[in-house]
C-alpha positions as CSV (number, residue, x, y, z in Angstrom):
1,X,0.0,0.0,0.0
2,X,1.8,3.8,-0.8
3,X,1.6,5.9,1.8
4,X,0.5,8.9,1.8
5,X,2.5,11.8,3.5
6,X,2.5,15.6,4.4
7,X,5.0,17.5,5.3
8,X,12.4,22.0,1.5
9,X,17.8,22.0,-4.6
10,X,20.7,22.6,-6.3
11,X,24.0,20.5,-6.1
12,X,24.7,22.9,-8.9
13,X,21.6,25.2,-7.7
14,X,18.6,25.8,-7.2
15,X,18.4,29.6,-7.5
16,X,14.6,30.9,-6.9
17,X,13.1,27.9,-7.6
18,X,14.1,26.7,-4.0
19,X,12.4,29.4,-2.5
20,X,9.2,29.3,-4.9
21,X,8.4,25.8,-3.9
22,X,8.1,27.0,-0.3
23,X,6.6,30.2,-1.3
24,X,4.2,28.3,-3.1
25,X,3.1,26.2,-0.5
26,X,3.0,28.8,2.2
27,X,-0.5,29.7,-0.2
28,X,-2.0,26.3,0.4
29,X,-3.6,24.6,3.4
30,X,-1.7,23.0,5.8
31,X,-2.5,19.5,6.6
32,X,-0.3,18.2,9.8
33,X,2.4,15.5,9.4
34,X,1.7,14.5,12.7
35,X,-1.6,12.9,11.5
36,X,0.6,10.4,9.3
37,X,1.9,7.4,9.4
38,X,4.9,7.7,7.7
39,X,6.0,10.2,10.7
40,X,9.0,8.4,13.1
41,X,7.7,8.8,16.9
42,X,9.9,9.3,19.9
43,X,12.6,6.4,20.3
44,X,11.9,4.7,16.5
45,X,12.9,5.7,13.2
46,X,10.5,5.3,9.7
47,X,13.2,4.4,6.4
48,X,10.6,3.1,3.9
49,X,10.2,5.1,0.8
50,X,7.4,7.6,-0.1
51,X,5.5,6.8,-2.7
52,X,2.4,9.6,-3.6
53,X,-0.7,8.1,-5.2
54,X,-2.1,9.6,-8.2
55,X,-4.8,11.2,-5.8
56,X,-2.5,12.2,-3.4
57,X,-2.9,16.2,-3.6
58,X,-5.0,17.9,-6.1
59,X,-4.1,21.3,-5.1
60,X,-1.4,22.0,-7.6
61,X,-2.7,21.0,-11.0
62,X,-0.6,22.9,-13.3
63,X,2.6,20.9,-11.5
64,X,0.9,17.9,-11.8
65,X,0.2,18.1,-15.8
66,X,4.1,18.2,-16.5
67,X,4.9,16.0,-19.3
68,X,7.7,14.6,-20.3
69,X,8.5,14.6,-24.0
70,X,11.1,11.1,-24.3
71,X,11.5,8.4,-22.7
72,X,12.4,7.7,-19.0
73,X,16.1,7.8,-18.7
74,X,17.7,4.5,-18.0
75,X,18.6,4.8,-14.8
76,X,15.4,6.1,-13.8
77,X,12.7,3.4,-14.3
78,X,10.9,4.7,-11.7
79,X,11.0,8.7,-12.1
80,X,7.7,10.7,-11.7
81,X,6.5,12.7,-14.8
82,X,7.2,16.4,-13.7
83,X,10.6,15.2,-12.9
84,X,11.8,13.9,-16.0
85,X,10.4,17.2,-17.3
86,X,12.5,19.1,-15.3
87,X,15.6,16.8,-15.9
88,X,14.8,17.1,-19.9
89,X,14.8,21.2,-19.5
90,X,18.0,21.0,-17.6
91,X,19.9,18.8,-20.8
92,X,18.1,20.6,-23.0
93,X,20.7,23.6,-22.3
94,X,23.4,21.3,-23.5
95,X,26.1,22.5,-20.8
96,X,29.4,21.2,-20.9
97,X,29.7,18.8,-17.8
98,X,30.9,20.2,-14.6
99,X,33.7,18.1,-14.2
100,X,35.2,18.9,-17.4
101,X,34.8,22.8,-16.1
102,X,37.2,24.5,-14.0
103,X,35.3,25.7,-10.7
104,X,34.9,29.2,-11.9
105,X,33.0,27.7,-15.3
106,X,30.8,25.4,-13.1
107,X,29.7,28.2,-11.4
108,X,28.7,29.8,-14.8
109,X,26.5,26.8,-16.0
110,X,22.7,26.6,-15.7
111,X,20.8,24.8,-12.9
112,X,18.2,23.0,-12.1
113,X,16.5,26.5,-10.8
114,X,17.3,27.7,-14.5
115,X,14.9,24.2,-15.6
116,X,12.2,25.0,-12.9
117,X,11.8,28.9,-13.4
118,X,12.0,27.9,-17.7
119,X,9.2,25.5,-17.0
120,X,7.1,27.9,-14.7
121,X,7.4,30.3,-17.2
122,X,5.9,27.9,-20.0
123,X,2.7,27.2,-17.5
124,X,2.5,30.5,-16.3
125,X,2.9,29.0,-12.8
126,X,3.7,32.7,-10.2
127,X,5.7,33.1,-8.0
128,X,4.2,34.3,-4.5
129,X,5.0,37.0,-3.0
130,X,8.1,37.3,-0.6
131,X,6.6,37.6,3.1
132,X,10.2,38.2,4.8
133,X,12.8,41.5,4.9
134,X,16.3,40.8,4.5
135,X,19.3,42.2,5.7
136,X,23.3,41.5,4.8
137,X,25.5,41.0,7.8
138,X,29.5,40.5,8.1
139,X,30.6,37.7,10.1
140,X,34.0,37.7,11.3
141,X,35.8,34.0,11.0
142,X,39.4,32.9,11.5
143,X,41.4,35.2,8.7
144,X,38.9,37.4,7.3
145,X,35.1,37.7,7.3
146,X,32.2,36.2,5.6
147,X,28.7,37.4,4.7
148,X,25.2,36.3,5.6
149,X,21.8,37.5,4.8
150,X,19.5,37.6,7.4
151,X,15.6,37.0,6.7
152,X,12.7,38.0,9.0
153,X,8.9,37.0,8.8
154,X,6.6,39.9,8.3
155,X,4.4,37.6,10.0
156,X,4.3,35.6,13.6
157,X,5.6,37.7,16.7
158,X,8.9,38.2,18.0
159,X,11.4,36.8,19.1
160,X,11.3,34.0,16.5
161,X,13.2,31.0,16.9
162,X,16.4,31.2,14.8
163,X,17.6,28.9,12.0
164,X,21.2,28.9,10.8
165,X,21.0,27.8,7.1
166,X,24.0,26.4,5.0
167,X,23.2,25.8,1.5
168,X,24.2,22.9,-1.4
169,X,27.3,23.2,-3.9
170,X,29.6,20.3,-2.7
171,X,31.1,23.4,-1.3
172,X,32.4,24.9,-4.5
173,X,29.5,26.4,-6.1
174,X,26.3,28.0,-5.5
175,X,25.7,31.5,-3.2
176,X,23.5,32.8,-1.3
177,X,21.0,34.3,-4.3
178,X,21.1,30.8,-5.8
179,X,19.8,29.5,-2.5
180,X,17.5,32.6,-1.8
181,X,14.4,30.9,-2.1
182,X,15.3,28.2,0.3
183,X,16.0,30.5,2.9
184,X,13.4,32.6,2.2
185,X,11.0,29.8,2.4
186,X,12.2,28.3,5.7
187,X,11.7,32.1,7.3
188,X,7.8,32.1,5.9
189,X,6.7,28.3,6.9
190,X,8.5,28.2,10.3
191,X,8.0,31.8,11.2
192,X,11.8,32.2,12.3
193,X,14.5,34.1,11.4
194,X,17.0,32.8,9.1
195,X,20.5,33.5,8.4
196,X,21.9,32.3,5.4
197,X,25.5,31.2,5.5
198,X,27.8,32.3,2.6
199,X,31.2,30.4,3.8
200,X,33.9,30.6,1.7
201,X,34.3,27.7,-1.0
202,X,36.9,25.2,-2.6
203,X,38.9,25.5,-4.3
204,X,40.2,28.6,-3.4
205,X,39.6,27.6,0.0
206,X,40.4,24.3,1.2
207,X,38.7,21.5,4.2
208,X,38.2,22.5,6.4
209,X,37.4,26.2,5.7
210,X,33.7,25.7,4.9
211,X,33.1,24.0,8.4
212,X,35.2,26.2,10.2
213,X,33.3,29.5,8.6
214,X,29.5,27.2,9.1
215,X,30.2,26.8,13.0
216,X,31.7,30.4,13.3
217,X,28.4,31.2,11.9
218,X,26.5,29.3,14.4
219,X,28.0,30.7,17.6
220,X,27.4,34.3,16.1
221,X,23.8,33.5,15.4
222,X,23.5,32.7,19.4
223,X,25.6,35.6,20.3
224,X,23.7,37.8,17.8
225,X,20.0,36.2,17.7
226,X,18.4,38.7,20.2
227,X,19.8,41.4,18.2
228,X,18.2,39.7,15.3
229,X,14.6,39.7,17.0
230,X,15.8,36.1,17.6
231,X,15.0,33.8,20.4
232,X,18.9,32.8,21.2
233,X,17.8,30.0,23.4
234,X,15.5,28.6,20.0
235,X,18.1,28.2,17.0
236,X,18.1,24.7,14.4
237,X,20.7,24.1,11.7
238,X,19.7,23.5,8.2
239,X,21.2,22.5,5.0
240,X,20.9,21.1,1.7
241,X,23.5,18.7,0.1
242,X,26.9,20.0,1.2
243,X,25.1,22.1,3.6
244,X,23.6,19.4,5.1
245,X,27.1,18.2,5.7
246,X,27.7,21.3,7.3
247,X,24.8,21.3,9.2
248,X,25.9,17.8,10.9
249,X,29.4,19.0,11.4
250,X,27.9,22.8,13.2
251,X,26.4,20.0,15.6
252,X,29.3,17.6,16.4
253,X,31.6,20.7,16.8
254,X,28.5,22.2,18.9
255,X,28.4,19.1,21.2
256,X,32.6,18.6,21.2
257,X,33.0,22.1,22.1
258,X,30.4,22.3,24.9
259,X,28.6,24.9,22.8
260,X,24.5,25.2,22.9
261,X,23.4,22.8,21.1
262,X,21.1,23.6,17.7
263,X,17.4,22.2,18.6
264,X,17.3,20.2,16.0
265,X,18.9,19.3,12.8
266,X,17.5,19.3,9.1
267,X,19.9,17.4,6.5
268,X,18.1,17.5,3.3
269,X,20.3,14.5,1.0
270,X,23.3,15.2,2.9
271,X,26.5,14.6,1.8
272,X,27.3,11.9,4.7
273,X,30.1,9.3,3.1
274,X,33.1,9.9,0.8
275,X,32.8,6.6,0.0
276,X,31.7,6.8,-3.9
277,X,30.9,3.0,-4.4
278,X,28.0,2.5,-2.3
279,X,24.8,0.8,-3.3
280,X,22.9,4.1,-4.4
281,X,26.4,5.9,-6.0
282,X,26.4,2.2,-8.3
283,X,22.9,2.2,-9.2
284,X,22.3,5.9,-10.1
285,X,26.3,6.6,-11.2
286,X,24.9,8.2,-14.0
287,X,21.8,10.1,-12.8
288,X,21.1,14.2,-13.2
289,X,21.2,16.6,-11.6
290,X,23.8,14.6,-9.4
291,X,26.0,12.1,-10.6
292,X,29.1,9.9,-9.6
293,X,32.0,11.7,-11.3
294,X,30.2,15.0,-10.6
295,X,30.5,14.1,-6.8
296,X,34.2,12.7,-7.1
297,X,34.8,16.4,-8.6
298,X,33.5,18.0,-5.7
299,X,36.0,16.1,-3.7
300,X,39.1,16.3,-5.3
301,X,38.1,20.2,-5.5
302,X,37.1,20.7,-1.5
303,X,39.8,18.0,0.5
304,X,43.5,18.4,0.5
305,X,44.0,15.0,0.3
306,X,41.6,11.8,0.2
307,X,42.4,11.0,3.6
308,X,40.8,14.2,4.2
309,X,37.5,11.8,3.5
310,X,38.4,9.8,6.9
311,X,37.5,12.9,9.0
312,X,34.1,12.4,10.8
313,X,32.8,16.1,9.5
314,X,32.8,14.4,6.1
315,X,32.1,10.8,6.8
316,X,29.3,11.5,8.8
317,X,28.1,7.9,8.9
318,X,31.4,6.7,10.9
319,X,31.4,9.7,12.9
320,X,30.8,10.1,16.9
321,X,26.9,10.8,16.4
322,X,25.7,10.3,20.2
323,X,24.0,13.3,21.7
324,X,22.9,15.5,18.6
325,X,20.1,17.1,18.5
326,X,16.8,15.4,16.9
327,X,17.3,14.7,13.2
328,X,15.2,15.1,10.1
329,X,16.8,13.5,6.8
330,X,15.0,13.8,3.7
331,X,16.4,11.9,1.0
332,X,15.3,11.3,-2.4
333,X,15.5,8.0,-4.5
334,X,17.0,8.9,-7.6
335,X,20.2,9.9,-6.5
336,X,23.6,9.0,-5.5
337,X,23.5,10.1,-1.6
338,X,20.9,8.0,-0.7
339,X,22.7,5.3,0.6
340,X,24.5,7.5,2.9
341,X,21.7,9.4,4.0
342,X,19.5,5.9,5.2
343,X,23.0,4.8,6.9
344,X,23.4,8.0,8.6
345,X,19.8,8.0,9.9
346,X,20.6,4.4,11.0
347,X,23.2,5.9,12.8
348,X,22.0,8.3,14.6
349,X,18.9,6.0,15.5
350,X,21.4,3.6,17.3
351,X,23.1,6.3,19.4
352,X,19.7,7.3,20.8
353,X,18.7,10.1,18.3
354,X,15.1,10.5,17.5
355,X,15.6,10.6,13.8
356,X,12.7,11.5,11.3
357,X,14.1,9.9,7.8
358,X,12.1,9.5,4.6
359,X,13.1,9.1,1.0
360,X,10.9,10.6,-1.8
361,X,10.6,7.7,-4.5
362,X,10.7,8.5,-8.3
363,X,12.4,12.2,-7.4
364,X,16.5,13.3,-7.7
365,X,19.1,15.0,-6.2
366,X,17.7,18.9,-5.9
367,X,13.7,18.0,-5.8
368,X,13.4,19.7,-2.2
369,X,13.3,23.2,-3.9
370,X,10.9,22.5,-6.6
371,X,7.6,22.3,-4.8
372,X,6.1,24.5,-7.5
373,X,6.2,21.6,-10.1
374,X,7.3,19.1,-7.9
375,X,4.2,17.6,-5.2
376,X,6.8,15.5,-3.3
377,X,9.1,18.4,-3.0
378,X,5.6,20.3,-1.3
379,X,5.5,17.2,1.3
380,X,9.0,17.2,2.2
381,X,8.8,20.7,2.7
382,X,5.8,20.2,5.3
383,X,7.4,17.9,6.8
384,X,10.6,19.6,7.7
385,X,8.7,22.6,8.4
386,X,6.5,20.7,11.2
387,X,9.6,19.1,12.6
388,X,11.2,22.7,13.0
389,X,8.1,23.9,15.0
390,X,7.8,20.7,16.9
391,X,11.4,21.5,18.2
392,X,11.2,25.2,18.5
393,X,7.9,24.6,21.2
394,X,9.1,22.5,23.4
């Protein structure tokens, strides 16, 4: 029987479209995850797939009559109509691979975002409204400074709970306008205020700068929260991809440095394993948006060495994990981390950590910020929006 569930893409970006898809659901009704099935309780963990029935939502029709034009690629037999759409736009720019590209090229080549915003441009899908002020802010970190932006909800009441945000790029590409919409729509849905994280990237900067610069973040956001209209004492790490990565890390440097711990954790297909043979890296080697050799790329850019891929704030799954915070791992099938990503909430699960792990069936690498054409990228959204709030009442 598929279950039905309710519930936040770029490894090379997801630009606005990230942000639409929360936009977009921040317009619909909100059905709890709570009321599901598929949602882990205290003490157990949930790792079966997500499957949506035909029926499952009919609130967003013009996403749901995406058509593909070919045929399903071969190593994705099971991939859902709008997202073969969206991976057809995305070859259909005919970009030169990004590990043929020096970093500074990669940078330079369209997205997944670019596919999503071409294809709700064809279906005249809008884009809602942004319900959040922004403001840029310097960070000081160990030899020189980085920037953040700083988004606050028109909406709720002050303070908000905080949440430090970290987004995708297997730290090389990707900024914080490609990831607006992400961050944008985690301020809306979760009423708090988000900072956006723009550590500095490979390979101009080498491991472990970005983690360094991510957990200098972190402490500033509790030292600067209340400044921020922030509730210092309410403050969650999210991240996407690399970012979730980083996320993880913030919390294992967090707990080893007898720092506050983040609330809770939101690692959306985190990078979580360097190793690159794993069940899901064999079976979707040659999958888009993500693929093998694009991940070994991201490697040999980022780490100084491959031993660099021993340390536990990349290989997460044989890491110290016992007492982070409460985890949510969204992962999606089509895709090389997900392997990693069910180990890693296995993990976690064994060291006592209430872990809240699905994987979206017939969806890719990048899905979580393409709820406008994308119904399982609405759901995850939900549910790592109900998880935040769960953790920021108690």
């Amino acid at each position: 029987m598929k279950k039905k569930i309710l519930a936040s893409a770029r490894q090379g970006g997801f630009i606005l479209a990230a942000a639409c898809c929360f936009l977009a659901i921040s317009c619909e009704s909100k059905r709890p995850v709570a009321e599901t099935e598929s949602v882990s309780r205290e003490g157990a963990i949930d790792t079966t797939a997500v499957d949506l029935d035909a029926d499952a939502d009919t609130s967003n029709q013009a996403a749901s009559s995406l058509k593909p034009t070919g045929t399903k690629p071969a190593w994705a037999d099971t991939i859902t109509g709008p997202m073969q759409a969206v991976i057809e736009k995305l070859a259909s720019y005919n970009a030169k691979p990004i590990p043929q590209l020096t970093a500074k090229q990669a940078r330079q080549n369209p997205t997944p975002t670019t596919a999503v915003m071409d294809l709700m441009k064809e279906n005249n899908m809008p884009i809602p409204p942004s319900k959040v002020d922004t403001v840029g802010k310097t960070i000081p970190v160990t030899g020189g400074q980085i920037h953040a932006r700083v988004y606050t909800p028109r909406t709720g009441t002050a303070p908000y709970p905080v949440i430090v945000y970290y987004h995708g790029g297997g730290w090389v590409i990707a900024d914080l306008d490609t990831y607006d919409a992400s961050a944008k729509g985690l301020a809306e849905q979760a009423e708090a205020v988000v900072i956006s994280v723009a550590y500095r990237q490979a390979p101009e900067n080498k491991f472990p700068t970005a983690h360094n610069d991510s957990f200098s973040a972190y402490k500033w956001a509790l030292k600067n929260a209340a400044s921020l209209k922030g509730d210092p004492k309410r403050v969650a790490v999210v991240g996407e991809s690399a970012g979730g990565n980083l996320a993880a890390a913030v919390s294992m440097m967090a707990r080893d440095q007898k720092v506050q711990m983040p609330v809770h954790q939101v690692l959306v297909y985190p990078i979580a394993s360097y190793n690159t043979n794993s069940t899901s890296y064999q079976k979707y080697a040659s999958a888009k948006p993500l693929d093998k050799p694009m991940m070994e790329w991201f490697f040999k850019q980022y780490l100084r060495s491959p031993n660099d891929g021993k340390n536990p704030w990349i290989n997460l799954v044989g890491a110290n994990l016992k007492g982070l915070p409460p985890t949510t791992i969204i992962n999606a099938q089509l895709d090389p981390l997900q392997t990693e990503g069910q180990q890693l909430a296995q993990r976690l699960d064994s060291t006592g950590v209430t872990v809240n792990h699905k994987v979206f069936n017939g969806v890719t690498h990048e899905f979580f910020g393409m709820a406008p054409v994308l119904r399982e990228a609405k759901y995850a959204q939900e549910m790592a929006v109900a998880d935040l709030r769960k953790a920021f009442e108690k």
